[in-house]
TIDOKE-98622 format. One record per residue (C-alpha): x, y, z; residue in one letter. Coordinates in steps of 0.25 Angstrom, whole numbers, plus 5000, padded with zeros to 4 digits. Each point is the difference from the previous one (the first is absolute). Layout:
<kollums>
KOLLUM   px   py   pz marmar
KOLLUM    X    Y    Z      a
...
</kollums>
This chain:
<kollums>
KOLLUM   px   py   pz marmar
KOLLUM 4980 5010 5003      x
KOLLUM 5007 5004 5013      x
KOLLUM 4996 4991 5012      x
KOLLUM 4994 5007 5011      x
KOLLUM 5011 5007 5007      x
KOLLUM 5001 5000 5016      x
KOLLUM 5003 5015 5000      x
KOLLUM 4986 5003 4997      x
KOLLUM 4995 4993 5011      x
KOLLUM 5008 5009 5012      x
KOLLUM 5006 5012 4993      x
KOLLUM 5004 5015 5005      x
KOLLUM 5000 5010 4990      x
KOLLUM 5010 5012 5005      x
KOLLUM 4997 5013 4991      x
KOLLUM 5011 5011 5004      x
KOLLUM 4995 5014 4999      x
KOLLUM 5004 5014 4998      x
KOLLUM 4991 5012 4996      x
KOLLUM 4992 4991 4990      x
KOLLUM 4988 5006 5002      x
KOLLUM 5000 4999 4985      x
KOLLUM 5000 4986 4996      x
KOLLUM 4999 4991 5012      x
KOLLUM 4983 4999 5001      x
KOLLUM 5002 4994 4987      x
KOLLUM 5010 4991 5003      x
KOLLUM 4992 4995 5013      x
KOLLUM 4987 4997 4992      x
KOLLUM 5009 4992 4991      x
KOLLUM 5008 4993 5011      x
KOLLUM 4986 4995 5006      x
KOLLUM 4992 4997 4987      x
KOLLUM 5012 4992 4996      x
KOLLUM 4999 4991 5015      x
KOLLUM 4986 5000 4997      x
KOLLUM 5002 4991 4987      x
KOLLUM 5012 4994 5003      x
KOLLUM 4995 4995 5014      x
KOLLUM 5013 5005 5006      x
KOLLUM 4997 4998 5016      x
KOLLUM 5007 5012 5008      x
KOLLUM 5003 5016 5003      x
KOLLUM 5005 5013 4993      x
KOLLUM 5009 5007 5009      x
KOLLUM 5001 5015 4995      x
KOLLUM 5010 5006 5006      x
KOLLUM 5002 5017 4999      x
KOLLUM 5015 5005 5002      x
KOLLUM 4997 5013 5003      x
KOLLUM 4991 5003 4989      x
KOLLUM 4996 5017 5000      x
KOLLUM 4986 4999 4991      x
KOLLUM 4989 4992 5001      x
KOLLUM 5005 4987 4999      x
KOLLUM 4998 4994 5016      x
KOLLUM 4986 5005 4998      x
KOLLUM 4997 4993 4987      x
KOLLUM 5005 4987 5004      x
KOLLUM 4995 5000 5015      x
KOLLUM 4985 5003 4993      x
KOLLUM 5003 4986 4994      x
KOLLUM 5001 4994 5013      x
KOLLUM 4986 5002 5003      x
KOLLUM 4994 4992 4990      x
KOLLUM 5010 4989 4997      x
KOLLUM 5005 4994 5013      x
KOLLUM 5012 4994 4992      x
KOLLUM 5006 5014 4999      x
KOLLUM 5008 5007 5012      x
KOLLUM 5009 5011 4999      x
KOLLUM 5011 5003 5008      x
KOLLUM 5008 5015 5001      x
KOLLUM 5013 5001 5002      x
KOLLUM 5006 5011 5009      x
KOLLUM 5006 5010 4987      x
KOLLUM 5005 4998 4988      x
KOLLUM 5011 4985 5002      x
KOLLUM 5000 4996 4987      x
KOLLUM 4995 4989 4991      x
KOLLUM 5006 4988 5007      x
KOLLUM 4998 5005 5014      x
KOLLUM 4984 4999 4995      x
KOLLUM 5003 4986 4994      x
KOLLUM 5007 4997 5013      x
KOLLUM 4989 5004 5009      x
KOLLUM 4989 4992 4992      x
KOLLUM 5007 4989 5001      x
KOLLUM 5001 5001 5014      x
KOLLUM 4986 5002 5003      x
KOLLUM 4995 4989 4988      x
KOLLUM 4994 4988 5006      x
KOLLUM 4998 4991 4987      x
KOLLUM 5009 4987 4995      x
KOLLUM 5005 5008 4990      x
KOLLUM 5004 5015 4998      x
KOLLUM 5001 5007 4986      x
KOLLUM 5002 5014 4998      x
KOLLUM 4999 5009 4989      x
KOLLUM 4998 5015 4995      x
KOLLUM 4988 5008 5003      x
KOLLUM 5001 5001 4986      x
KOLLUM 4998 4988 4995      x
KOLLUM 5011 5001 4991      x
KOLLUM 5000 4985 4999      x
KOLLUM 4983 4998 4999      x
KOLLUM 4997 4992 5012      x
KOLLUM 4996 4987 4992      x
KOLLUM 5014 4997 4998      x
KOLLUM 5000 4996 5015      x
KOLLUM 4996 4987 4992      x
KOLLUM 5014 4997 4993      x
KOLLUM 5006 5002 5014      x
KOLLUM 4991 4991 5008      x
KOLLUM 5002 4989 4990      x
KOLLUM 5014 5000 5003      x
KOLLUM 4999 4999 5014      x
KOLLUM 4991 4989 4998      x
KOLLUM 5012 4993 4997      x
KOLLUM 5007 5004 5013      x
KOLLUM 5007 5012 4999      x
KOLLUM 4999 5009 5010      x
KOLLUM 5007 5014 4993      x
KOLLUM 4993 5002 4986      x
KOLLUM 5002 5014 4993      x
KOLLUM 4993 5006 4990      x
KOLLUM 5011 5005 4987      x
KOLLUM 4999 5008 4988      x
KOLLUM 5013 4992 4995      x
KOLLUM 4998 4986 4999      x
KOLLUM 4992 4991 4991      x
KOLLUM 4985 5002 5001      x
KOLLUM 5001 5016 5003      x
KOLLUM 4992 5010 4992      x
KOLLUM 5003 5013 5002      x
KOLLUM 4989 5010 4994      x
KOLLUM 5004 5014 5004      x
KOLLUM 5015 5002 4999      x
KOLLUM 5006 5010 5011      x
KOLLUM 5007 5011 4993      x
KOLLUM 5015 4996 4992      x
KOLLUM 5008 5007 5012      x
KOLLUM 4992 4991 5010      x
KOLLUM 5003 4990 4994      x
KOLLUM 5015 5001 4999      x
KOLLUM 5001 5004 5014      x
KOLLUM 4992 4987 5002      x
KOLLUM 5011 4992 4992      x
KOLLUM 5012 5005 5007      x
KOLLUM 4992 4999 5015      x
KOLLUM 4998 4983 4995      x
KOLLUM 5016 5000 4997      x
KOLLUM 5004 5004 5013      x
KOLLUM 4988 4992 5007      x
KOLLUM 5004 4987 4993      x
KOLLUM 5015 5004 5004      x
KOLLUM 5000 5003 5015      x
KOLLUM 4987 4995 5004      x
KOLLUM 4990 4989 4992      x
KOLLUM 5006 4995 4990      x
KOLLUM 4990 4992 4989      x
KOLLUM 4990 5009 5006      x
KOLLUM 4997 5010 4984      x
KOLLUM 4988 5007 5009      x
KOLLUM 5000 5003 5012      x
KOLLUM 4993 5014 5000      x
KOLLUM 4987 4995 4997      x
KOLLUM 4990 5001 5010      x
KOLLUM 4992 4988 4999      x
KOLLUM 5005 4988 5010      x
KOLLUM 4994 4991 5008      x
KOLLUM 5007 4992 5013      x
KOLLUM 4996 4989 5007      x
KOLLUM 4995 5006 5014      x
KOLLUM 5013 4995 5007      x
KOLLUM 5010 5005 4989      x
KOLLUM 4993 5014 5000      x
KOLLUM 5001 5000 5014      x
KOLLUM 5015 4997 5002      x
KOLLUM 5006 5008 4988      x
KOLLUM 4990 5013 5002      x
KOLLUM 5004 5000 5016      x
KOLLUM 5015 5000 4995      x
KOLLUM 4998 5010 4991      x
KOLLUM 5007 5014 5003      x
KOLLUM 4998 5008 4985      x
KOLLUM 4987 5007 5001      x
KOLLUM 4998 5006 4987      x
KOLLUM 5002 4996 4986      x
KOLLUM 5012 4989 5000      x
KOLLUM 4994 4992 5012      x
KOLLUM 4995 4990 4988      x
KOLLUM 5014 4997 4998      x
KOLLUM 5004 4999 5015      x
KOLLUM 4987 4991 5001      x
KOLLUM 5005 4992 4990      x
KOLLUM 5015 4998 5004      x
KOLLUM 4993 4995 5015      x
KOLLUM 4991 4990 4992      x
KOLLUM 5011 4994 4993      x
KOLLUM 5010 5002 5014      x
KOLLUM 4990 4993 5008      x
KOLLUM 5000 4987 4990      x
KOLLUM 4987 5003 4993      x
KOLLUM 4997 4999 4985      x
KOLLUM 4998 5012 4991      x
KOLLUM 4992 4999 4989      x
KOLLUM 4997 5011 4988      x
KOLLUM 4986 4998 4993      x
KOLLUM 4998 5007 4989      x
KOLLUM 4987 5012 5001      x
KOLLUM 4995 5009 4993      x
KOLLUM 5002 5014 5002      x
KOLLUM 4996 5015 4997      x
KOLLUM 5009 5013 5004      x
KOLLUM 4992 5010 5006      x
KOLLUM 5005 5014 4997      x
KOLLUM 4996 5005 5015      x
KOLLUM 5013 4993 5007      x
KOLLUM 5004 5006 5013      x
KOLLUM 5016 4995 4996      x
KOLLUM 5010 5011 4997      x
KOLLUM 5010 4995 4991      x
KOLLUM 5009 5009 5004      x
KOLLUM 5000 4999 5015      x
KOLLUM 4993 4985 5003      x
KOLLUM 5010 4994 4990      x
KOLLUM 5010 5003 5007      x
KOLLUM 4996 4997 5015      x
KOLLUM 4997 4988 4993      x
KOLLUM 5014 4997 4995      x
KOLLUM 5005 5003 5014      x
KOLLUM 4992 4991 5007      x
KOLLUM 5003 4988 4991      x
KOLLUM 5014 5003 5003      x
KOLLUM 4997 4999 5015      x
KOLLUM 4991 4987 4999      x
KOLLUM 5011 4989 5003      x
KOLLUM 5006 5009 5010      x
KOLLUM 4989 5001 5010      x
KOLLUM 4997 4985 4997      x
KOLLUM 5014 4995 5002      x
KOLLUM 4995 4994 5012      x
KOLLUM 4987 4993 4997      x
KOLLUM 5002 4983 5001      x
KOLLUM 4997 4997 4986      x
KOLLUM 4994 4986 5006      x
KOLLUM 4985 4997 4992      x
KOLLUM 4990 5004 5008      x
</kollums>
C-alpha cells in the first residue's frame, strides 16, 4: 500500500484549456471526486488560452459551487505552455502538477507521482515508455513515428535518458515549478522538453513514472506544421540557455 504522500496535503492542479467545451466538465467532476476520496488538500486552476466556444463559461460555472476551482483567461490564444506557465505562476500549493483537460492520463495516476516525491524528488513526469506504463488507446501509426524521431532528437540535443517527455502529466515541487516555468521562453508544444532541460540545468532530479494512457482523437496538434516548430525549438533550447548557472538550486 502507498504511504500517505505529502502532495495530497497542499496541491495545485493546473488544467490548460482551449475550446474544450466538449470534454472539460467531465474532467472537473473527475478531477474533484477523485480529491474527494483521496483526501488531496488544494486547488484546480483552469486556465483558458484563448478558447472561442463555451469553455471559460463551463468551467467559471464551476467556481460557484466548489471553491477549490478558479479560472483564469489568458489574453488570446499563447499556447499550451504559456497556460502551464501562467498556472504555475498564480498556484499557491507545495506542490504543482499539471495535466491535460483531457485527462489523457486519468487523474488517479497523480498517485504513482506523489509516491515518488515522497521520496524527495521534486521533478517526477508522467511516461508512456518506461516500465509500469499502459498505454490503452494507441495514436495513429504516423503519430507515433513522428513521435519516435521527436524522442531521437530530444535525447540528442536536449534531455538525454528522458523516453517521454511529451506526456502532460507532471508534478514539481512548488519551488522547482516556479524556477524552471519563469525561465521558460517556448509557449507551445515543445516547452515540456525546454522545462525539462531547465530542471536538469538547475541541478534537480528528473524522474519518469510510468502511467496509463488513452489517445483521444480530438487533438489540437498538427502533425505537419506543430512537428516542426517543435523540432526547431529543440534545436534552439541550449542556445537561449547558454547562460544559465548550472549551479543546484
Amino acid at each position: 500500500m502507498s504511504r500517505r504522500s505529502p502532495v495530497f496535503d497542499s496541491l495545485s492542479i493546473v488544467i490548460p484549456a482551449y475550446n474544450e467545451a466538449d470534454r472539460l466538465p467531465t474532467s472537473l467532476e473527475r478531477v474533484l471526486a477523485w480529491m474527494d476520496e483521496a483526501g488531496v488538500a488544494g486547488e484546480v486552476i483552469v486556465v483558458d488560452d484563448g478558447s472561442t466556444d463555451d469553455t471559460v463559461a463551463l468551467a467559471e460555472a464551476f467556481t460557484t459551487r466548489d471553491a477549490r476551482v478558479s479560472v483564469i483567461r489568458q489574453p488570446g490564444n499563447h499556447g499550451k505552455g504559456a497556460a502551464v506557465r501562467r498556472g504555475v505562476e498564480v498556484s499557491r500549493e507545495a506542490w504543482v502538477l499539471f495535466t491535460d483537460a483531457d485527462l489523457s492520463t486519468p487523474i488517479e495516476d497523480a498517485q504513482r507521482l506523489a509516491d515518488v516525491a515522497a521520496t524527495g524528488v521534486e521533478v517526477i513526469i508522467g511516461s508512456r515508455d518506461v516500465q509500469g506504463s499502459d498505454i490503452e488507446r494507441h495514436q495513429p501509426w504516423y503519430r507515433e513515428a513522428m513521435g519516435r524521431t521527436f524522442n531521437r532528437i530530444v535525447q540528442t540535443l536536449a534531455v538525454p535518458g528522458v523516453k517521454d517527455t511529451q506526456c502532460g502529466f507532471k508534478l514539481f515541487s512548488r519551488e522547482a515549478a516556479r524556477r524552471c516555468f519563469g525561465h521558460m521562453t517556448i509557449e507551445r508544444f515543445a516547452f515540456d522538453v525546454e522545462v525539462l532541460f531547465l530542471a536538469r540545468r538547475f541541478g534537480y532530479r528528473v524522474v519518469e513514472v510510468g502511467v496509463r494512457w488513452r489517445n483521444d482523437d480530438r487533438s489540437t496538434v498538427d502533425p505537419l506544421r506543430d512537428s516542426t516548430r517543435m523540432f526547431v525549438d529543440v534545436l534552439r533550447i541550449r542556445l537561449r540557455h547558454r547562460h544559465l548557472d548550472t549551479a543546484a538550486p
